[in-house]
MARBA-3410 file (N, C-alpha, C, O; in Angstrom, 1 decimal):
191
17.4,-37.5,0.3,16.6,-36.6,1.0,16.5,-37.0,2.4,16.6,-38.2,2.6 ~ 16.4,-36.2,3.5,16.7,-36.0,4.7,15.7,-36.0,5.5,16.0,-35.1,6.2 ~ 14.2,-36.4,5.9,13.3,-36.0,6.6,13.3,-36.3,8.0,13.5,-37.4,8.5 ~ 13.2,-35.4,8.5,13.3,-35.7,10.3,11.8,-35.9,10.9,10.9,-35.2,10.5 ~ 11.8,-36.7,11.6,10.2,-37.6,12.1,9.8,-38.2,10.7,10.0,-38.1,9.5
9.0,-39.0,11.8,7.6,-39.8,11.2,6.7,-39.4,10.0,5.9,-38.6,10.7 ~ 6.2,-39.3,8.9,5.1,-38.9,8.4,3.8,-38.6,8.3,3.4,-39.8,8.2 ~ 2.9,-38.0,8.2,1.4,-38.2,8.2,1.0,-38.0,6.9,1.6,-37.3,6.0 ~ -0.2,-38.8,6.8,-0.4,-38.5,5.1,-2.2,-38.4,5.5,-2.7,-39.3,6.2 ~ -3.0,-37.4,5.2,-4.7,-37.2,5.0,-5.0,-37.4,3.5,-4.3,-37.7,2.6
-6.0,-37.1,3.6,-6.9,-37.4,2.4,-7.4,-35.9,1.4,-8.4,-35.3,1.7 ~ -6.7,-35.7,0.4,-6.6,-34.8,-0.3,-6.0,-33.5,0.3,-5.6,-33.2,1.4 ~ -5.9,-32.7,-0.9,-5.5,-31.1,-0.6,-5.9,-30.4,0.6,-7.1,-30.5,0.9 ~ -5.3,-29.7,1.3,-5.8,-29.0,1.7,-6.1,-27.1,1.5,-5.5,-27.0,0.5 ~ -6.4,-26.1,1.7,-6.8,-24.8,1.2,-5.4,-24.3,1.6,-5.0,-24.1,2.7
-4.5,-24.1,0.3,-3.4,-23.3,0.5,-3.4,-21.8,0.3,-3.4,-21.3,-0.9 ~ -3.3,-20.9,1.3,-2.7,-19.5,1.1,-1.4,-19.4,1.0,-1.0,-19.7,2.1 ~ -0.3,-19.2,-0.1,0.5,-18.7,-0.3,1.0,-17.2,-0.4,0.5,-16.5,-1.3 ~ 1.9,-16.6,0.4,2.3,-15.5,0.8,3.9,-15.4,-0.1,4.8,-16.2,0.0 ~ 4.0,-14.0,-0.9,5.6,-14.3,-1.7,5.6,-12.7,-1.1,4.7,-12.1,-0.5
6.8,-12.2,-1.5,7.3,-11.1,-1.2,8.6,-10.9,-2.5,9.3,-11.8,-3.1 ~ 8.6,-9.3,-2.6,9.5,-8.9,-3.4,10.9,-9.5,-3.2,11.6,-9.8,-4.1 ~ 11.0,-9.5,-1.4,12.7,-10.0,-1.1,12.4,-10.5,-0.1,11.2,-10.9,0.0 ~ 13.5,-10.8,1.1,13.5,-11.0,2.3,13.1,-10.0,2.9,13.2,-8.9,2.3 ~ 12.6,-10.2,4.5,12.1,-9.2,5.6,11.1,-8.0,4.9,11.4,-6.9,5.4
10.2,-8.0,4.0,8.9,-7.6,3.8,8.3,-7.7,4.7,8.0,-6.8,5.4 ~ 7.8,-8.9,5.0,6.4,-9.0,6.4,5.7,-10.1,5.9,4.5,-10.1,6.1 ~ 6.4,-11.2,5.1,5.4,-12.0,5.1,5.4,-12.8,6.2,4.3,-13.4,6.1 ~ 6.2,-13.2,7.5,5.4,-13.7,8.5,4.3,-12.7,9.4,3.5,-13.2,10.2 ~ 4.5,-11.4,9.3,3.7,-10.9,9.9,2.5,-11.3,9.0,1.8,-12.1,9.6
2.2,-11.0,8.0,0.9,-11.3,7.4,0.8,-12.6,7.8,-0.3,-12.6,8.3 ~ 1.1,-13.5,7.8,0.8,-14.9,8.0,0.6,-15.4,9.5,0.2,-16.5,9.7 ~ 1.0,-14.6,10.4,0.4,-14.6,11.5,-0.8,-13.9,11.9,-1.7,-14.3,12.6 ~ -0.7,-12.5,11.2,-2.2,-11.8,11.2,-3.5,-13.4,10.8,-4.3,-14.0,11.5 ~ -3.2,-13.6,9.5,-4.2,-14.7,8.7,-4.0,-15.4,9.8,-4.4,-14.7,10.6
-3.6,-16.2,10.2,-3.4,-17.2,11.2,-4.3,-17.3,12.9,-4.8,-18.2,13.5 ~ -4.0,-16.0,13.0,-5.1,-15.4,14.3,-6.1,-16.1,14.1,-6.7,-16.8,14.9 ~ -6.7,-15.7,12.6,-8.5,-15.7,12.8,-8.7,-16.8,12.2,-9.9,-17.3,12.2 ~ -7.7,-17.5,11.5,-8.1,-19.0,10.9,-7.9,-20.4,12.4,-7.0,-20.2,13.2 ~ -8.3,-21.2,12.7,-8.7,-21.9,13.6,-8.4,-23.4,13.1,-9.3,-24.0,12.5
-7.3,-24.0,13.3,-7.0,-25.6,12.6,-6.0,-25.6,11.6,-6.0,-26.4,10.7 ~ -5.2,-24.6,11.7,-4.6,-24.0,10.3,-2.9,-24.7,10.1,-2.4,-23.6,10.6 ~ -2.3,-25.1,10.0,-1.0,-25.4,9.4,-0.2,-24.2,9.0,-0.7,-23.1,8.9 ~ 1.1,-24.4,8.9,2.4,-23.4,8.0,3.4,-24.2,7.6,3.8,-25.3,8.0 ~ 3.7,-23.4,6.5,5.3,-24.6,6.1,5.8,-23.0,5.6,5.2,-22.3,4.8
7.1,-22.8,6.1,8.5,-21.7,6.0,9.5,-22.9,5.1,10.1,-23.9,5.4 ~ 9.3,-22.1,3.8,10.3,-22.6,2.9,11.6,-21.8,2.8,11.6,-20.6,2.3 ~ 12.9,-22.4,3.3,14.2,-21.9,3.2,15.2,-22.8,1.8,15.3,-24.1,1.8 ~ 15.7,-21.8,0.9,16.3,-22.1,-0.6,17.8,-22.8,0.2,18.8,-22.1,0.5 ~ 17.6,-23.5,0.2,19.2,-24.7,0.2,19.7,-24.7,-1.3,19.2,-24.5,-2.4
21.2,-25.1,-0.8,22.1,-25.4,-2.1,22.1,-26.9,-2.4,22.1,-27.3,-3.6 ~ 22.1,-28.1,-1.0,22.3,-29.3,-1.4,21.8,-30.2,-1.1,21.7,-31.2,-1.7 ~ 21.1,-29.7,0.4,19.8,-31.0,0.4,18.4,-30.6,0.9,18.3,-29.4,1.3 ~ 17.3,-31.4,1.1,16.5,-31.4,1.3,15.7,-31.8,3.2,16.5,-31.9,4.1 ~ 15.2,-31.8,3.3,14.6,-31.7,4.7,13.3,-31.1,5.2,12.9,-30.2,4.4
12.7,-31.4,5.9,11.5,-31.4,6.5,11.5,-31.0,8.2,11.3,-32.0,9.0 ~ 11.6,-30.2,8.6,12.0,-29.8,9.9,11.0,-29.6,10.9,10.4,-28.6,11.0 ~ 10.7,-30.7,11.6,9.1,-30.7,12.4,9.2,-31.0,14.2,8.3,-31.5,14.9 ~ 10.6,-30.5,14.5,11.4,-31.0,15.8,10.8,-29.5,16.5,10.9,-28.4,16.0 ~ 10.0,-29.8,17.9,9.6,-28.5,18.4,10.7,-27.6,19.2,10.6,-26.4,19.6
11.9,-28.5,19.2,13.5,-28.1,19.5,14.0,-27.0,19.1,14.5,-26.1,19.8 ~ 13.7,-27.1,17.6,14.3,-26.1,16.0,13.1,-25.2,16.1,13.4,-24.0,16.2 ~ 11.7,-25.4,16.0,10.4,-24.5,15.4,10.4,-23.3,16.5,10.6,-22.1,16.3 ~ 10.3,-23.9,17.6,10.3,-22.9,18.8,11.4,-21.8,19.4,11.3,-20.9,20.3 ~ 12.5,-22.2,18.5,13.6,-21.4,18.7,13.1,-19.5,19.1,12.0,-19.0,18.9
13.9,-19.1,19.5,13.4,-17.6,19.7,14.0,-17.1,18.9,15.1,-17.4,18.5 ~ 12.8,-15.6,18.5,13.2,-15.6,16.8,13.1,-15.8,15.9,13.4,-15.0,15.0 ~ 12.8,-17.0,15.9,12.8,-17.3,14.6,10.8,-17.6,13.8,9.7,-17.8,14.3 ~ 11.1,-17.5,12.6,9.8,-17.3,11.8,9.0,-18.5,12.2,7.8,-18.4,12.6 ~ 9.5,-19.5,12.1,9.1,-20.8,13.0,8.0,-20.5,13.8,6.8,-20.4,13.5
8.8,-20.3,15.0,8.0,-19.8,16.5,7.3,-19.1,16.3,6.3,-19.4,17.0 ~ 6.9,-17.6,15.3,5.9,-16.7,15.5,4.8,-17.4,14.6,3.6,-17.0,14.7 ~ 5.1,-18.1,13.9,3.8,-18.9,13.1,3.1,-19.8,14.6,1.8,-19.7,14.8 ~ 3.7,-20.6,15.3,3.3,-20.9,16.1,2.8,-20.4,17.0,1.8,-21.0,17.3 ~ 3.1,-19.3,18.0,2.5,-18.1,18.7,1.2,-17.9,18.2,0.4,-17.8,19.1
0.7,-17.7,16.8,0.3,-16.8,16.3,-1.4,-17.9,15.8,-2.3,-17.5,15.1 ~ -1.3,-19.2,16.3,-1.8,-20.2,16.2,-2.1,-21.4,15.5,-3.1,-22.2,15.5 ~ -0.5,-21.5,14.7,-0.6,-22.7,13.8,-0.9,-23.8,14.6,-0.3,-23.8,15.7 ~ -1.6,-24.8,14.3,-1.3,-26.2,14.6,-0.4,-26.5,15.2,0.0,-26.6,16.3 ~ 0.3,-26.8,13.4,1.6,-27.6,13.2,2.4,-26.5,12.2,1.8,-25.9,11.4
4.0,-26.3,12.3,4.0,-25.8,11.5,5.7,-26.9,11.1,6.4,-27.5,11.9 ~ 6.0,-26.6,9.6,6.7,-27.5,8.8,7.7,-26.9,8.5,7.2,-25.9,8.0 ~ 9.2,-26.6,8.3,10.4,-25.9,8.1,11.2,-26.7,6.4,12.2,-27.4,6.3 ~ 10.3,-26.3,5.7,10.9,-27.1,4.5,12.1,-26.5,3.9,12.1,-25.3,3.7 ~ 13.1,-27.2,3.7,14.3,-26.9,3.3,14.8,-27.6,2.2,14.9,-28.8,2.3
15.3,-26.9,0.6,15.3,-27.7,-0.3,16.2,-26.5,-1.0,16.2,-25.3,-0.8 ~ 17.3,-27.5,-2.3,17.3,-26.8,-3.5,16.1,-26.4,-4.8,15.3,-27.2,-5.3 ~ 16.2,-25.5,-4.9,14.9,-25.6,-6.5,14.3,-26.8,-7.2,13.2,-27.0,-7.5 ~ 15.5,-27.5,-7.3,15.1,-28.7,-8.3,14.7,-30.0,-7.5,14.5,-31.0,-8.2 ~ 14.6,-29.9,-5.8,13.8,-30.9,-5.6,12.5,-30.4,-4.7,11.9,-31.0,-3.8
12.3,-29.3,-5.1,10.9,-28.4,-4.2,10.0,-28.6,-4.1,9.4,-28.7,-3.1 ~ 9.6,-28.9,-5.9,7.7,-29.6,-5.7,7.8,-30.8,-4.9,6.8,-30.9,-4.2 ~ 8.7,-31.8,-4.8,8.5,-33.4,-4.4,8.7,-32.7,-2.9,7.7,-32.9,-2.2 ~ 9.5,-32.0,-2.4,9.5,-32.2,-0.4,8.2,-31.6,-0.2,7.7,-31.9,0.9 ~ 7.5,-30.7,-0.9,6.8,-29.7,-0.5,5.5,-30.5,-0.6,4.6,-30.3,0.3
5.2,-31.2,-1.6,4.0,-32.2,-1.4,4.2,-33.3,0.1,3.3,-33.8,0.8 ~ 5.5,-33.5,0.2,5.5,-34.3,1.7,4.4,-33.2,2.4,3.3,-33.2,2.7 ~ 5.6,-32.1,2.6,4.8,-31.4,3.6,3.2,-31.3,3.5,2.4,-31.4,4.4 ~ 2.9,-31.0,2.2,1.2,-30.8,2.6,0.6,-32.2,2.9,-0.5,-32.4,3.5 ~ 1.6,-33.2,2.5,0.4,-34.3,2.6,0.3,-34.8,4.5,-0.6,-35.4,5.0
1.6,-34.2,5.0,1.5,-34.7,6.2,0.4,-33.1,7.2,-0.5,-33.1,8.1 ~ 0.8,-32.3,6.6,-0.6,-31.6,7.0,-2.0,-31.4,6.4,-2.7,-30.5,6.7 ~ -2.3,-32.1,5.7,-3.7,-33.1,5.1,-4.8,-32.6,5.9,-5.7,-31.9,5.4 ~ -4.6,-33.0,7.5,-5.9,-33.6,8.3,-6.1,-32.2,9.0,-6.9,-32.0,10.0 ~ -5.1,-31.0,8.1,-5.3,-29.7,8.9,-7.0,-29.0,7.9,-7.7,-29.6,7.2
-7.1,-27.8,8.3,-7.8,-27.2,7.0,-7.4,-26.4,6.3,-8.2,-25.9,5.5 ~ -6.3,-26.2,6.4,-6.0,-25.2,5.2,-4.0,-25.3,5.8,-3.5,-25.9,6.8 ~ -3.3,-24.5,4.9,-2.5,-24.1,5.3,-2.0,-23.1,4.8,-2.5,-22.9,3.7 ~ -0.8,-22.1,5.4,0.2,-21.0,5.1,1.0,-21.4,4.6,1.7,-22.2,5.3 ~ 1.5,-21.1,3.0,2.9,-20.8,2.5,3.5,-20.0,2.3,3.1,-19.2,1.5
5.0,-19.8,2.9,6.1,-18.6,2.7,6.6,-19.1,2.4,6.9,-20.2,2.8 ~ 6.8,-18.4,1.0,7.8,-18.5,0.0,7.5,-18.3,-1.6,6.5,-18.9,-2.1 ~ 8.3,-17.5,-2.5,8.1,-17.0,-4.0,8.4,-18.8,-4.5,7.5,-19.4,-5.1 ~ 9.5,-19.4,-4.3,10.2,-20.8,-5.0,8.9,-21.7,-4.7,8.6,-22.3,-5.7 ~ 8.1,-21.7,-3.3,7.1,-22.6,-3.3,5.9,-22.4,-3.6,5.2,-23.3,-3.9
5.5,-20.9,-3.5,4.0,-20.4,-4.3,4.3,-21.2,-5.9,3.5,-21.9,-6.4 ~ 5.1,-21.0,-6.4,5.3,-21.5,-7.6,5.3,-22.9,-8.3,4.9,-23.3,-9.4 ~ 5.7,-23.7,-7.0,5.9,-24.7,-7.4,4.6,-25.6,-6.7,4.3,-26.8,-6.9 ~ 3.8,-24.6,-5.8,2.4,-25.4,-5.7,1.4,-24.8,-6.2,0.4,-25.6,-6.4 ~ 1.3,-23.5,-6.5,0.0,-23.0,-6.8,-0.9,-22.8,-6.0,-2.1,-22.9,-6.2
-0.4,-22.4,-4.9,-1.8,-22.1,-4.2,-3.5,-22.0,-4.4,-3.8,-22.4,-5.5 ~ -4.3,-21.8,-3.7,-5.8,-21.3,-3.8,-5.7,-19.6,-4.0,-6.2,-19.0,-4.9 ~ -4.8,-19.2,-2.9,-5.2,-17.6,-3.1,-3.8,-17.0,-2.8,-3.4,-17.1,-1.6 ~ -3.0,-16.3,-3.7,-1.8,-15.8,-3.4,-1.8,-14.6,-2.8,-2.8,-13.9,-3.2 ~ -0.6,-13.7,-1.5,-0.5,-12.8,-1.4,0.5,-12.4,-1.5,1.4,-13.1,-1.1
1.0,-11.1,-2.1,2.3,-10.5,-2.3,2.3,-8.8,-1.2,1.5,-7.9,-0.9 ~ 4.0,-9.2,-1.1,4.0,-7.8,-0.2,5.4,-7.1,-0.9,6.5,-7.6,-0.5 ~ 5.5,-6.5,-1.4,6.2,-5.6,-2.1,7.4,-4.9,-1.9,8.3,-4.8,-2.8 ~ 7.5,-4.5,-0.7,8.5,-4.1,0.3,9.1,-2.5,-0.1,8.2,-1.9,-0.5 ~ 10.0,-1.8,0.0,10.5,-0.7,-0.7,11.3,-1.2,-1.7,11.5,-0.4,-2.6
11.7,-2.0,-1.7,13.0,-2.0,-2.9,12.4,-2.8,-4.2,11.3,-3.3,-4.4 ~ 13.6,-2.6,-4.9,13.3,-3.1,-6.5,13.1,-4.6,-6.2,13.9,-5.2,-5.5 ~ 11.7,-5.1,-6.9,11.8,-6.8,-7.0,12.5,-7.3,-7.7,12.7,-7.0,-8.8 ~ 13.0,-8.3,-7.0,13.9,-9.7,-7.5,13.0,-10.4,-8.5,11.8,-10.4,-8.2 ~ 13.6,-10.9,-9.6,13.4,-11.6,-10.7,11.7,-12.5,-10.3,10.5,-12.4,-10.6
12.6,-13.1,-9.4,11.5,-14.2,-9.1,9.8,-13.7,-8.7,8.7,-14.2,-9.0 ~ 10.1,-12.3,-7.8,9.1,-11.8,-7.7,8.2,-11.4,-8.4,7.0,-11.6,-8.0 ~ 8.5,-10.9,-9.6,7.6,-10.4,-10.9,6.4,-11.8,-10.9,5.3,-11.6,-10.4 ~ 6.7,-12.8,-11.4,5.7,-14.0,-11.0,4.7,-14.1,-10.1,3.6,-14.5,-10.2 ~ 5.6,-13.8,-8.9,3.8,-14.0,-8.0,3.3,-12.8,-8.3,2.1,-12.9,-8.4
3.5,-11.8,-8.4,2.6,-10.5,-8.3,1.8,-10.5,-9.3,0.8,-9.7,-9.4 ~ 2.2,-11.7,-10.3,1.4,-11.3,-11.6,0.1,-12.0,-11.4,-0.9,-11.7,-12.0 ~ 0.3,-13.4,-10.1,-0.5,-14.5,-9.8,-1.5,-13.6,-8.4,-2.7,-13.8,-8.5 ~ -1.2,-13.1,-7.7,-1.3,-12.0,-7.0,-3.1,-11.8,-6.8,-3.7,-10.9,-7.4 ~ -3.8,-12.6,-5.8,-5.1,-11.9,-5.8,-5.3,-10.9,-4.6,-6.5,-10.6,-4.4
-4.1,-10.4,-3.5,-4.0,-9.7,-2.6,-2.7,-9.1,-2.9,-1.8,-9.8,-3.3 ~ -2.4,-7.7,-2.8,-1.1,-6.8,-2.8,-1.7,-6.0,-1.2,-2.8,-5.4,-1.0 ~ -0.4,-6.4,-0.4,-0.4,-5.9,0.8,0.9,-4.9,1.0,1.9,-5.4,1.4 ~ 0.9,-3.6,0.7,1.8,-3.1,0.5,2.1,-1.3,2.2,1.4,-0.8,3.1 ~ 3.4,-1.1,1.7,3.4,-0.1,3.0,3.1,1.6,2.6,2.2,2.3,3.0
4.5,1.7,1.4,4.0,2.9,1.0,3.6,3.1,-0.7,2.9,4.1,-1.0 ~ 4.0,2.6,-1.5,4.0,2.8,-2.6,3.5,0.7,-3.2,4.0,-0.3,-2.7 ~ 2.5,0.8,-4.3,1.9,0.1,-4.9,2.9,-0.4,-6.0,3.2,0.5,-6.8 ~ 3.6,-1.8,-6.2,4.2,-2.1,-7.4,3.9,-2.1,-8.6,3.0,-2.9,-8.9 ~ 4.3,-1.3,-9.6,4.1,-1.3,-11.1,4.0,-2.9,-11.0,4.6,-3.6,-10.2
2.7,-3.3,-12.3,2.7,-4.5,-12.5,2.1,-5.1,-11.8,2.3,-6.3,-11.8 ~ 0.9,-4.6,-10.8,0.2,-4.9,-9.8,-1.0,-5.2,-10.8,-1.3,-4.3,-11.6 ~ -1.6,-6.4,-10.8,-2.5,-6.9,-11.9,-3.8,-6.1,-11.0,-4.0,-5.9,-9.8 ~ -4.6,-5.7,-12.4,-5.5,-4.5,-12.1,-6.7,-5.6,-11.1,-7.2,-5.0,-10.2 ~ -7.0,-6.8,-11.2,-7.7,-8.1,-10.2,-7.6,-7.8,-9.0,-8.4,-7.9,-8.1
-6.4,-7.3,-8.9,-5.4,-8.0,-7.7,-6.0,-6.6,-6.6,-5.8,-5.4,-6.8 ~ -6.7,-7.2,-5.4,-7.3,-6.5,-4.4,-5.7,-6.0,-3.2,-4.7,-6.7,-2.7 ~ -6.0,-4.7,-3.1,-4.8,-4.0,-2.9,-4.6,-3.2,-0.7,-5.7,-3.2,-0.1 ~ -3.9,-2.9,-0.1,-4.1,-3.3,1.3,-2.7,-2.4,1.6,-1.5,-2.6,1.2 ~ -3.2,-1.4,2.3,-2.3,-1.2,3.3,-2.1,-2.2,4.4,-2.8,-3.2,4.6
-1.0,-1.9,5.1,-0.2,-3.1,5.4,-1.2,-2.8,7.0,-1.9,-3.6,7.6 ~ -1.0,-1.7,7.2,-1.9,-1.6,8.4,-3.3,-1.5,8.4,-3.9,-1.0,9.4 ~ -3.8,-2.0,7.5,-5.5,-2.2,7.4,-5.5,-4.4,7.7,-6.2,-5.2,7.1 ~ -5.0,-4.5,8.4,-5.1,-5.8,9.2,-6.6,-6.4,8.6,-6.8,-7.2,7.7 ~ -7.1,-5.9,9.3,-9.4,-6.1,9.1,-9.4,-6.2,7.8,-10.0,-7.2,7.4
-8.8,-5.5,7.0,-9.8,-5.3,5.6,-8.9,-6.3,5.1,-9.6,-7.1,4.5 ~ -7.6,-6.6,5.1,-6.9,-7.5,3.7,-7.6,-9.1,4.9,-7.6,-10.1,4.4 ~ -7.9,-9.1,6.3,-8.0,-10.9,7.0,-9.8,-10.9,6.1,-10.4,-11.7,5.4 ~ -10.0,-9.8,6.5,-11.7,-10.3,5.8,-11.5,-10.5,4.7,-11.9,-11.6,4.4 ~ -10.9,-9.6,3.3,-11.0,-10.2,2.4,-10.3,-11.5,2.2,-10.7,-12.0,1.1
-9.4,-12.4,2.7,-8.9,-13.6,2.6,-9.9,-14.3,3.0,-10.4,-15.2,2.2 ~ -10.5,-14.0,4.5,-11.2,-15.4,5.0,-12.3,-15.6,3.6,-12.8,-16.7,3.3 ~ -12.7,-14.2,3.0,-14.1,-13.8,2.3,-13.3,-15.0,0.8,-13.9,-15.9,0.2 ~ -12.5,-14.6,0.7,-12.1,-15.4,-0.7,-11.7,-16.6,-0.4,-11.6,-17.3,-1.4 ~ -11.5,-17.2,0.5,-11.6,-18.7,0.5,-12.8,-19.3,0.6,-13.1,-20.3,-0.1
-13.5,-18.8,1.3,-14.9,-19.3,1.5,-15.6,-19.6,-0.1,-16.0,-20.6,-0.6 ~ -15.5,-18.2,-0.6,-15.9,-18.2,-1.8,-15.3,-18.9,-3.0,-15.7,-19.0,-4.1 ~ -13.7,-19.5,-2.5,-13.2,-20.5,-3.8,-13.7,-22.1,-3.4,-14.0,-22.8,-4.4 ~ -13.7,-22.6,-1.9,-14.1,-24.0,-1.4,-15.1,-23.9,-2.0,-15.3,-24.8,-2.7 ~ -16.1,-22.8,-1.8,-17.6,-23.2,-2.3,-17.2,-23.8,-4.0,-17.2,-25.0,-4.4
-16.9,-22.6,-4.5,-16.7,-22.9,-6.1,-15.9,-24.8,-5.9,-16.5,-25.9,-6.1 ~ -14.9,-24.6,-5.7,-14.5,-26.1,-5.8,-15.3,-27.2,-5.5,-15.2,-28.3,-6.0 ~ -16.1,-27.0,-4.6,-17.5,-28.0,-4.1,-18.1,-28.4,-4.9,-18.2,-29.5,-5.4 ~ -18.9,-26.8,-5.3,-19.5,-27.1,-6.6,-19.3,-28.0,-7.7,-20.1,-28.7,-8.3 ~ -17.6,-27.6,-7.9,-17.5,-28.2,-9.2,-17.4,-30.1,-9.2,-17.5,-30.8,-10.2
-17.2,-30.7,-7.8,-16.9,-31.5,-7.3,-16.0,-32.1,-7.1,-16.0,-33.1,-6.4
END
């Protein structure tokens, strides 16, 4: 395994939003820069599916590139943001690097169906896109407590699952900030 820089490690979890999408180029960085705006101390990690190795990409060289999903998570007010790169079968182990080196953040953004899965987020969002979902997708939508969609609502949209035009920005950031608040509390609680 391949990690570029130094490590940081904090002290427990921090509040994961996980963002999956039907396919590529849906809008899950746009959603995750919208969330991003109004969250304040916030982290990102952009998961890209490799065939052979693993990596951790935290070089402001590569993130800031123009264009790329990197840079607009950054624009858009991440912290820090993390470019994890991995095959399937070593995903959960890089992807706990990553959260643990953004620890000391408060929360962070995940893109990606391979990594919603393989961490479990706090509060998942799915964005649907026009076309037929890929395999993998059926899963998160089923995990799904936001469907952020454009024109048409996916069969299979769990009847829970609070539902969002893509251009109602206000209503799907309030309901996120509104459902985190209300899951930290619960987890407090429970201690």
């Amino acid at each position: 395994m391949r990690i570029q820089r130094g490590s940081k490690r904090g002290s427990g979890r921090p509040f994961i939003i996980g963002i999956g999408g039907a396919h590529s180029k849906v809008g899950k960085t746009t959603v995750a820069c919208q969330i991003l705006k109004r969250l304040g101390g916030w982290g990102a990690i952009k998961y890209t599916k490799t065939l052979f190795y693993s990596s951790i990409v935290d070089s402001p060289g590569i993130l800031r590139q123009k264009n790329k999903d990197t840079n607009r998570l950054l624009d858009a007010g991440a912290h820090e943001v993390l470019w994890v790169q991995s095959p399937p079968e070593g995903l959960k182990e890089i992807l706990q690097i990553a959260v643990d080196r953004l620890s000391h953040l408060k929360g962070i953004i995940l893109e990606g169906n391979s990594a919603i899965e393989a961490l479990r987020p706090d509060v998942v969002i799915f964005i649907p896109g026009n076309k037929e979902l890929k395999r993998s997708a059926d899963e998160i939508l089923r995990m799904a407590d936001a469907v952020i969609f454009d024109k048409d609502l996916p069969s299979g949209t769990p009847e829970g699952a609070e539902r969002f035009r893509s251009d109602d920005v206000e209503g799907y950031t309030n309901f996120i900030t509104g459902l985190m608040i209300e899951r930290k509390d619960k987890k407090t609680a429970q201690g």
